[in-house]
PyMOL Python script that loads the backbone (N, CA, C, O; Angstrom):
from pymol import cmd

cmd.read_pdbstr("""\
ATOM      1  N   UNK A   1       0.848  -1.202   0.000  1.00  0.00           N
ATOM      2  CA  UNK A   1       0.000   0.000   0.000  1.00  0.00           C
ATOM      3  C   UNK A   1       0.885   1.254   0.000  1.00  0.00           C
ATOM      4  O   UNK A   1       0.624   2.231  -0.702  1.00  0.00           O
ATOM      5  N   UNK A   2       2.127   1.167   0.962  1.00  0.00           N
ATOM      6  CA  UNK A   2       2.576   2.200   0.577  1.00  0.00           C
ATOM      7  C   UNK A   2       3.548   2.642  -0.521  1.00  0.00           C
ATOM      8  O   UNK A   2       3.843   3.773  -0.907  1.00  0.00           O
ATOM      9  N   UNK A   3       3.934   1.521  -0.886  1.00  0.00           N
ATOM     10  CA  UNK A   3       4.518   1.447  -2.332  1.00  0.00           C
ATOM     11  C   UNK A   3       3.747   2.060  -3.554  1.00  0.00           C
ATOM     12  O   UNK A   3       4.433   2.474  -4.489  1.00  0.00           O
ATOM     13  N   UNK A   4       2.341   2.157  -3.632  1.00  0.00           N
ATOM     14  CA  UNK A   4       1.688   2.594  -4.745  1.00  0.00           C
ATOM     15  C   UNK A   4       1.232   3.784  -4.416  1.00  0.00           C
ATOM     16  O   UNK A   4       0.616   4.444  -5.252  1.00  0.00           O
ATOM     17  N   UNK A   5       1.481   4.307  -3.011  1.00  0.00           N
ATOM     18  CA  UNK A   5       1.365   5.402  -2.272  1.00  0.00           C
ATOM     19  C   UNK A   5       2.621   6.188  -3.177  1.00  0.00           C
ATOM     20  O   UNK A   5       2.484   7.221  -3.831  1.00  0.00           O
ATOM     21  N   UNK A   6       3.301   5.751  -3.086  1.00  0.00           N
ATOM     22  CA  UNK A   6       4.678   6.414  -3.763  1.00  0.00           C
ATOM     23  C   UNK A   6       4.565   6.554  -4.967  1.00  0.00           C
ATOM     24  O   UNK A   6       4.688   7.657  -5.500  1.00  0.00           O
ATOM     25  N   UNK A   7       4.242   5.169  -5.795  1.00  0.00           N
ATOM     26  CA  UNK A   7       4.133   5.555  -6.980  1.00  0.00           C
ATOM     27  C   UNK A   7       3.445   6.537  -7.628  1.00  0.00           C
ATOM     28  O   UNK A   7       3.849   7.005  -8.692  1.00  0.00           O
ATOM     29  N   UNK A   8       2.155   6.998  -6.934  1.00  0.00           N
ATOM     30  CA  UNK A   8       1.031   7.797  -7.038  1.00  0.00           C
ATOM     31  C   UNK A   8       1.551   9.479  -7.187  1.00  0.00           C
ATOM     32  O   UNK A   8       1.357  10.291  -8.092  1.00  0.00           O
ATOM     33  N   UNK A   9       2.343   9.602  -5.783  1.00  0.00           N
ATOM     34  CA  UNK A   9       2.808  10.718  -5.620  1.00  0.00           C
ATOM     35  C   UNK A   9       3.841  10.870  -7.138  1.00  0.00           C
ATOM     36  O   UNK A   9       3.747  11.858  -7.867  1.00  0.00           O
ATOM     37  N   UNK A  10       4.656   9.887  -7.378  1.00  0.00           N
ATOM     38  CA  UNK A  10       5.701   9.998  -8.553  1.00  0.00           C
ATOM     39  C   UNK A  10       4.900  10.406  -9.925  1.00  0.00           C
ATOM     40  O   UNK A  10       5.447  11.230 -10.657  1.00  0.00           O
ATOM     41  N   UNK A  11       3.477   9.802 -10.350  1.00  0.00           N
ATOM     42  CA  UNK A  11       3.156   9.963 -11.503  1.00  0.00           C
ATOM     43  C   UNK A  11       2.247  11.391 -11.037  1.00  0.00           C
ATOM     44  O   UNK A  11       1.697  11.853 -12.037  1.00  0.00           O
ATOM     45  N   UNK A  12       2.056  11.917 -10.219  1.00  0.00           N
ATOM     46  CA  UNK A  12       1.475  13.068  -9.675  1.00  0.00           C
ATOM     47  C   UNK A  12       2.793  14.289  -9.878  1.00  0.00           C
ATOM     48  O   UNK A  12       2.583  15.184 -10.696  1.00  0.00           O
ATOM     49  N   UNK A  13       3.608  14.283  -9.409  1.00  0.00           N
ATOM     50  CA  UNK A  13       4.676  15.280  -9.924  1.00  0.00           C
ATOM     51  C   UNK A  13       5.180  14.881 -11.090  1.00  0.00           C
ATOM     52  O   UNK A  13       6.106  15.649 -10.832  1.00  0.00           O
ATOM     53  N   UNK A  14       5.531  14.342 -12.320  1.00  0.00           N
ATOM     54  CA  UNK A  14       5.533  14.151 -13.100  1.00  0.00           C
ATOM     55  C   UNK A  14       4.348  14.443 -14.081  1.00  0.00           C
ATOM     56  O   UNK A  14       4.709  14.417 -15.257  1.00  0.00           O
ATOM     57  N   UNK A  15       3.137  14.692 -13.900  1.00  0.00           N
ATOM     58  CA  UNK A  15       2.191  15.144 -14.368  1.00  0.00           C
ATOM     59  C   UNK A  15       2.214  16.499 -14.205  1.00  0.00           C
ATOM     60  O   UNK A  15       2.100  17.268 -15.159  1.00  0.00           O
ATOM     61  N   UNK A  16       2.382  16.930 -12.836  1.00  0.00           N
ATOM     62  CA  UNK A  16       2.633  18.744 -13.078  1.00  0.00           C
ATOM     63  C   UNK A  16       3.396  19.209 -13.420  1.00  0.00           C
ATOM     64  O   UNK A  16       3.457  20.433 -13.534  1.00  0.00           O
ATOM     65  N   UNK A  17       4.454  18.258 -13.780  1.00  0.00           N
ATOM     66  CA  UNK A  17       5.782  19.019 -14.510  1.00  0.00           C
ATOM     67  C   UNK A  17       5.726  18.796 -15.932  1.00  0.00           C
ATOM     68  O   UNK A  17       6.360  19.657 -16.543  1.00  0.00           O
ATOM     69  N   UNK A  18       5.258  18.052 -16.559  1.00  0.00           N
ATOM     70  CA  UNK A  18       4.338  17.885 -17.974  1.00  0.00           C
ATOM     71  C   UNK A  18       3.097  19.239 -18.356  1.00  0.00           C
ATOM     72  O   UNK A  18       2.880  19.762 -19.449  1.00  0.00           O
ATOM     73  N   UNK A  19       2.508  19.494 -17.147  1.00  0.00           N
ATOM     74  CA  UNK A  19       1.728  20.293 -17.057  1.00  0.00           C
ATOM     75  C   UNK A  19       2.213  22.164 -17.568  1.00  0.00           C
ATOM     76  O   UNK A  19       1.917  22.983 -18.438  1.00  0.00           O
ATOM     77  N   UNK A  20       3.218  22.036 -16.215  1.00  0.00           N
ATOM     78  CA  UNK A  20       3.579  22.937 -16.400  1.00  0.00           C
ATOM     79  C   UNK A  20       4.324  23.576 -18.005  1.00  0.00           C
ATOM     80  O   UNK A  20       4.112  24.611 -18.637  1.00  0.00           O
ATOM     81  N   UNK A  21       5.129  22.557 -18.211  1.00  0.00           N
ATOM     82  CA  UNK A  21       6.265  22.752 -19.268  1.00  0.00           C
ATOM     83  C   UNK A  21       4.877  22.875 -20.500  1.00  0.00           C
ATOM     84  O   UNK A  21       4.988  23.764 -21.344  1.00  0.00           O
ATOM     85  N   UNK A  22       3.587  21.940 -20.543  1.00  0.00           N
ATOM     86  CA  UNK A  22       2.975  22.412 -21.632  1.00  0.00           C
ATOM     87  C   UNK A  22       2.529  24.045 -21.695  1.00  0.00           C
ATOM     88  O   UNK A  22       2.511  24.696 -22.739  1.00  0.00           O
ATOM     89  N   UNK A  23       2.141  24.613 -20.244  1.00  0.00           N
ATOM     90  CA  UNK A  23       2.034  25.672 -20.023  1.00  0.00           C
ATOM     91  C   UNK A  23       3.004  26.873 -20.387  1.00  0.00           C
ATOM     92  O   UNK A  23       2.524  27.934 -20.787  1.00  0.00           O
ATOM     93  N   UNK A  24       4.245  26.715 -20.258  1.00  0.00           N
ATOM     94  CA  UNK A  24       5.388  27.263 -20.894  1.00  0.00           C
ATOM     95  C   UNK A  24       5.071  27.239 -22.701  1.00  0.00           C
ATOM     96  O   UNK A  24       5.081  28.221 -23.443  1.00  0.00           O
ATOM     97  N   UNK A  25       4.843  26.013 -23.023  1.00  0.00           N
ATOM     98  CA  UNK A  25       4.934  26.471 -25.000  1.00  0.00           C
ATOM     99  C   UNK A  25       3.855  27.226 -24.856  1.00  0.00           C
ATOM    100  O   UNK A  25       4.243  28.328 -25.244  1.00  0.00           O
ATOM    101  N   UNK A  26       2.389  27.360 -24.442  1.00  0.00           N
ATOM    102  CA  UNK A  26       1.532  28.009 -24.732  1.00  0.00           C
ATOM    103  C   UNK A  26       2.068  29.590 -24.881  1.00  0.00           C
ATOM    104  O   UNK A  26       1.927  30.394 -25.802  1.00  0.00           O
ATOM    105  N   UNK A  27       2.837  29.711 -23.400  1.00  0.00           N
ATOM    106  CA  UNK A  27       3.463  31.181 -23.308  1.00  0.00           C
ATOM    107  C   UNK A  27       4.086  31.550 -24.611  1.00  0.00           C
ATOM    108  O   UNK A  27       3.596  32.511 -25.204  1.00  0.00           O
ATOM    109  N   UNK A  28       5.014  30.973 -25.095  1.00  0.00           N
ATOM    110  CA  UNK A  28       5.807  31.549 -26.002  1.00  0.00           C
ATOM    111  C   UNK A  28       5.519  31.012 -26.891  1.00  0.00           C
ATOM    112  O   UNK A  28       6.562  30.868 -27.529  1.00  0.00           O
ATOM    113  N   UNK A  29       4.265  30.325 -27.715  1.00  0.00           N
ATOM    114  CA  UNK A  29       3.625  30.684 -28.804  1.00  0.00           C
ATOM    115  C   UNK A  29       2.750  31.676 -28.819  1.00  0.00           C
ATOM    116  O   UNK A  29       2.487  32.355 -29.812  1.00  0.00           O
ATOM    117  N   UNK A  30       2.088  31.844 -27.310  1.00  0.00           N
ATOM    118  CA  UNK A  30       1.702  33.571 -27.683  1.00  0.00           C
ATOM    119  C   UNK A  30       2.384  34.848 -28.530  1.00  0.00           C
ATOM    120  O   UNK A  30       2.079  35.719 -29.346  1.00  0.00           O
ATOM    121  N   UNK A  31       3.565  34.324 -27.729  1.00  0.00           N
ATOM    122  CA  UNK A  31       4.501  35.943 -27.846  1.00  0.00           C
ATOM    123  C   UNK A  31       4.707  35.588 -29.537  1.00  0.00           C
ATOM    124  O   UNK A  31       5.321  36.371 -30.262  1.00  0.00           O
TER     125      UNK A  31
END
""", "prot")
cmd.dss("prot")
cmd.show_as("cartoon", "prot")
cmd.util.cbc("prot")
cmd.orient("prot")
């Protein structure tokens, strides 16, 4: 249980950092 506890958290920051970085091209295809 707490092993997939971990894993969870891992594909959870890895998703906001996907997130984010898509958020970044949006920026600078604005500009």
């Amino acid at each position: 249980m707490i092993l997939s506890y971990i894993q969870g958290l891992h594909l959870l920051r890895k998703a906001s950092e996907e997130f984010s970085y898509s958020i970044d091209i949006m920026k600078l295809m604005k500009i």
